[in-house]
C-alpha positions, 0 to 999 in steps of 0.5 A: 740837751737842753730838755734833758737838762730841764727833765732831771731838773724836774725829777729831782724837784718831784724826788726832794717834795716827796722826801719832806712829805714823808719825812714830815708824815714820819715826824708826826708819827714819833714821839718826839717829847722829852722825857721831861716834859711827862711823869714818867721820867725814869731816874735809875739806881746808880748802881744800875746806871754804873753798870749800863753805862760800860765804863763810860760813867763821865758821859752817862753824868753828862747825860742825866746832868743835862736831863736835870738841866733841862727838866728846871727849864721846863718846869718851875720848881714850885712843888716838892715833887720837883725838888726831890726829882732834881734831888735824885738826878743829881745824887745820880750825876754826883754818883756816877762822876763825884769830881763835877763841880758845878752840880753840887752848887746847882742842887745847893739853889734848888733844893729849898722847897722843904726840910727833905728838899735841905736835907737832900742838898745837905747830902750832896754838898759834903759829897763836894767837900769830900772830893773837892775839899779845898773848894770854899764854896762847898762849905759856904753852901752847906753852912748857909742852909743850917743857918737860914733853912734850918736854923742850926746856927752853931753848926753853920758857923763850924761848917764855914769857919772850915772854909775862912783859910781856903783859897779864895774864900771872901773875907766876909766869911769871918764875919758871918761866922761871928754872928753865927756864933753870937746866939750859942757861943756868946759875945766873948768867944766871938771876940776871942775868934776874930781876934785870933784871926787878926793875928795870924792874917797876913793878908792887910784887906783880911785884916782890915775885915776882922777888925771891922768885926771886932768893932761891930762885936764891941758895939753889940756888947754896949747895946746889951748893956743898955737892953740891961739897962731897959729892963731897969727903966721898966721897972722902975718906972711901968713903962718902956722908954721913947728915946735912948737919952731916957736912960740917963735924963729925968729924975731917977736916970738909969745910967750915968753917961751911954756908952758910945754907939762907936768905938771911933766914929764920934758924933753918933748916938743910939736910937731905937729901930722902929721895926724891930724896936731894938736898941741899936747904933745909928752907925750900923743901923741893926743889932750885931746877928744874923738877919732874918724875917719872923715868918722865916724864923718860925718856918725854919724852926719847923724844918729843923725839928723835920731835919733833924728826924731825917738826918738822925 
């Protein structure tokens, strides 16, 4: 009984050794790379992909948003090429099953590598606002990309004033907005608009927001003033001035008083930025305007004329 036992034993240790040579023998023969991992990755016209997947166009969504998943982790996107293949798996997953939310915002951080690339993001992101309009996120995505990759101001600042009352929408929206608006716009219309909000905000925290906004429009005002009153020194006297206090001090003063770096904080002064050699309120430490580095100036005013061509 016991050699029985023995034997069995051993024929089953010889049957599972030959399973796992052949099974190892058979792996090695199929190819088992991702379509990612190549050049060939197939991306089908939505309309076909409607049709093959049978009805099932959630699940087909899944499938070809988990093929975009997988082709950013296995691959850096530093290429266009890339970028625009990102592009087109996601206006498939946004084709095939419109209500996802994620997707839309996933597509919004990738797509920066050109003007087609924003374009492309661009497309999707009103997609997302026209199925899920109540969502701030989408504006703010949309509004971001004029503004910073594309150096369409205005327009961002309309997009985004769309999502300021939506639910869950920061505070700090309002006062992007009136930054966005300070080039194009002016100063006053900016005022005009947060004062508005002020007044039809209930919520305290908002509130409190919008006025900071104000107070920041109303320091701006003041430092353009004393840009005005710079030009003046210039040319009176053939040269720029060392220190804010120029404007008044020496024998021909500019100004009379400065005006307040602050409309309540005391004890301040202005002082010129070495970086940017703007006149600008020791409070804030900047000037009252959008931020952005000269080389991305000068890049994004490039991709707004390529933009601009596309989308026309």
């Amino acid at each position: 009984m016991r050699q029985k036992s023995e034997r069995r034993g051993r024929l089953r240790a010889a049957v599972l050794c030959a399973a796992l040579v052949l099974t190892a023998a058979a792996h090695s023969a199929m190819d088992t790379s991702s379509p990612v991992d190549t050049e060939k990755m197939f991306v089908p016209p939505a309309a076909q992909a409607r049709l093959s997947s049978l009805g099932f166009h959630a699940a087909a969504a899944d499938y070809y948003w988990l093929m975009a998943v997988e082709f950013i982790g296995s691959s850096f996107i530093v290429k266009n090429e890339d970028a625009l293949r990102v592009a087109e798996l996601i206006d498939l997953v946004t084709t095939l099953d419109p209500w996802v939310g994620h997707p839309y915002r996933f597509a919004a951080m990738w797509l920066t590598e050109s003007a087609e690339a924003v374009v492309a993001s661009n497309r999707l992101l009103r997609r997302a606002i026209a199925y899920h309009p109540n969502d701030w996120r989408n504006r703010h995505y949309l509004g971001f990309n004029y503004f910073y990759y594309l150096g369409e101001n205005l327009k961002a600042a309309r997009i985004i004033e769309e999502a300021i009352q939506l639910p869950g929408a920061p505070h700090y929206l309002a006062g992007l907005v009136g930054k966005l608006r300070t080039d194009e716009d002016g100063l006053e219309t900016t005022a005009v608009f947060l004062r508005q909000l002020v007044e039809v905000t209930e919520d305290e925290y908002a509130k409190a927001s919008y006025l900071k906004a104000v107070d920041e429009v109303d320091t701006e005002r003041r430092a353009r003033r004393l840009d005005k009153a710079r030009d003046v020194y210039r040319r009176q006297h053939g040269r720029d001035i060392t220190s804010v206090r120029d404007l008044v001090e020496g024998p021909r003063p500019v100004l009379r008083v400065l005006p307040p770096p602050h409309p309540f904080h005391e004890g301040l002064e202005w002082i010129i930025d070495p970086e940017s050699g703007q006149i600008v309120s020791a409070f804030y430490g900047a000037r009252y305007a959008p931020y952005l580095k000269e080389h991305r100036r000068e890049r994004r005013e490039r991709w707004r004329v390529e933009a601009r061509a596309r989308e026309s």
